[in-house]
N, C-alpha and C positions, 0 to 999 in steps of 0.2 A: 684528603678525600680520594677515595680511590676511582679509578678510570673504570666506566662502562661501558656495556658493547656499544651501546647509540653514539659515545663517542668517537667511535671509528664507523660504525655505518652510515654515520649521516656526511662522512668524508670522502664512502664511493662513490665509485661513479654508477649513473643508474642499472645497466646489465650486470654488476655486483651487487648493486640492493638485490636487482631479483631473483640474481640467486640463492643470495644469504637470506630471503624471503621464503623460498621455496623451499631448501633445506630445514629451515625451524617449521616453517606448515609440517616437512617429512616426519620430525621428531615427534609432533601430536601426529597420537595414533596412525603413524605411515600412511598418512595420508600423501597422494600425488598432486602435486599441479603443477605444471608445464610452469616453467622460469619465463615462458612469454607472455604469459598472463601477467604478470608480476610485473612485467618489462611497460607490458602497453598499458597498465592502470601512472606505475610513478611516471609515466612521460604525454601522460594526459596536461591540459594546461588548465592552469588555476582557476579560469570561468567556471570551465566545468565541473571542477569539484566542486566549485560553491556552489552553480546551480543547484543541487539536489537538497544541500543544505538549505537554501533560501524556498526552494520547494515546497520540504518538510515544515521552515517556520509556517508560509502563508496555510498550509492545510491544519496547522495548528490553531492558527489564530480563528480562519472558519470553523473549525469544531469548539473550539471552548465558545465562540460565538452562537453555534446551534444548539449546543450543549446547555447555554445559559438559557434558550431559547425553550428548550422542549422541557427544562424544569420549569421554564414559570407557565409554560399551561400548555400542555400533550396536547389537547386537542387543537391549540389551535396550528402549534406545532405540523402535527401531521396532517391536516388538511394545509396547509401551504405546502408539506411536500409533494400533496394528490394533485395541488392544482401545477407544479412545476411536471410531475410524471403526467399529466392529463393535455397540457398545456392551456389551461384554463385559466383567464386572468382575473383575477381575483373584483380588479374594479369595473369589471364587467361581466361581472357572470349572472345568467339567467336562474328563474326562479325552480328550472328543473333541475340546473348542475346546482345549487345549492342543495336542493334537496336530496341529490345522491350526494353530493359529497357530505352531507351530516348522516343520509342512514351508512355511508361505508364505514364514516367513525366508530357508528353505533356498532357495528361487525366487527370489526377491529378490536376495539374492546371488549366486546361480547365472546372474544375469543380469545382475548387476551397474549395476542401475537405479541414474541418478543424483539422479534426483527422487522423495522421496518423495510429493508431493502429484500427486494427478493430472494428466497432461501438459497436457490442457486448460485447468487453470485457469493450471496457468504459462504457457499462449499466451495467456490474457486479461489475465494481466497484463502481460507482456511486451509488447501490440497497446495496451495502455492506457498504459503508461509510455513509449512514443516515439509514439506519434500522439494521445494523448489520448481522454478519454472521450468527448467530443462526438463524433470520428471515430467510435468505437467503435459508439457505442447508436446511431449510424446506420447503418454498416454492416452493424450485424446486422440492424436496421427493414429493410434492404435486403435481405436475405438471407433475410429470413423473407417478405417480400412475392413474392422468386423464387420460392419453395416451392409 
């Protein structure tokens, strides 16, 4: 079998990983990134990497949770998210908050909104998941110094 490059990278020591990190990032499309980024991600400690992963499970597990949730019945679905945005408890709510909370259904569907979360935050995420946050918290610095 013949020898691979991880066979000798995984034998540096870490300010060699980041370089030998940084020179292949160079190789796609000349792209730059400072060898100390690279330095302070592999000398992170292992909690921390996992956190994000253990993160990502649990926000999985509550979406396929909500997910299972708002197929078996939208409506009721989305009035328990009116009563969490409202803070309305569901085992106590008055004869008027029920009443807005079934006509706001009624509008909701009557319009046939495809987002339930505010449009807004779905354009912040959407501006942060193809351009990045760094673009982001600058262009709003930017936008709020126009102001």
């Amino acid at each position: 079998m013949t020898k691979q490059f991880y066979d000798d990278f995984s034998k540096l020591p870490i300010a060699k990983m980041a370089q030998s990190i940084a020179d292949m990032t160079y190789w796609f499309n000349e792209t730059k990134v400072p060898t100390s980024h690279y330095k302070a991600q592999l000398s992170k400690g292992f909690e921390e990497m996992v956190e994000a992963n253990v993160s990502v499970s649990l926000v999985n597990t509550i979406f396929n949770t909500l997910q299972a949730l708002q197929k078996e019945s939208p409506k009721l679905f989305y009035q328990a998210m009116l009563c969490l945005d409202t803070k309305v408890k569901p085992s106590s709510i008055t004869p008027s908050q029920y009443q807005a909370m079934e006509f706001t259904w009624s509008q909701f569907e009557l319009n046939k909104k495809k987002n339930i979360l505010d449009k807004d935050f779905i354009q912040i995420f959407n501006q942060v998941e193809e351009n990045g946050l760094t673009y982001y918290t600058q262009n709003q610095r930017e936008t709020n110094d126009n102001e």
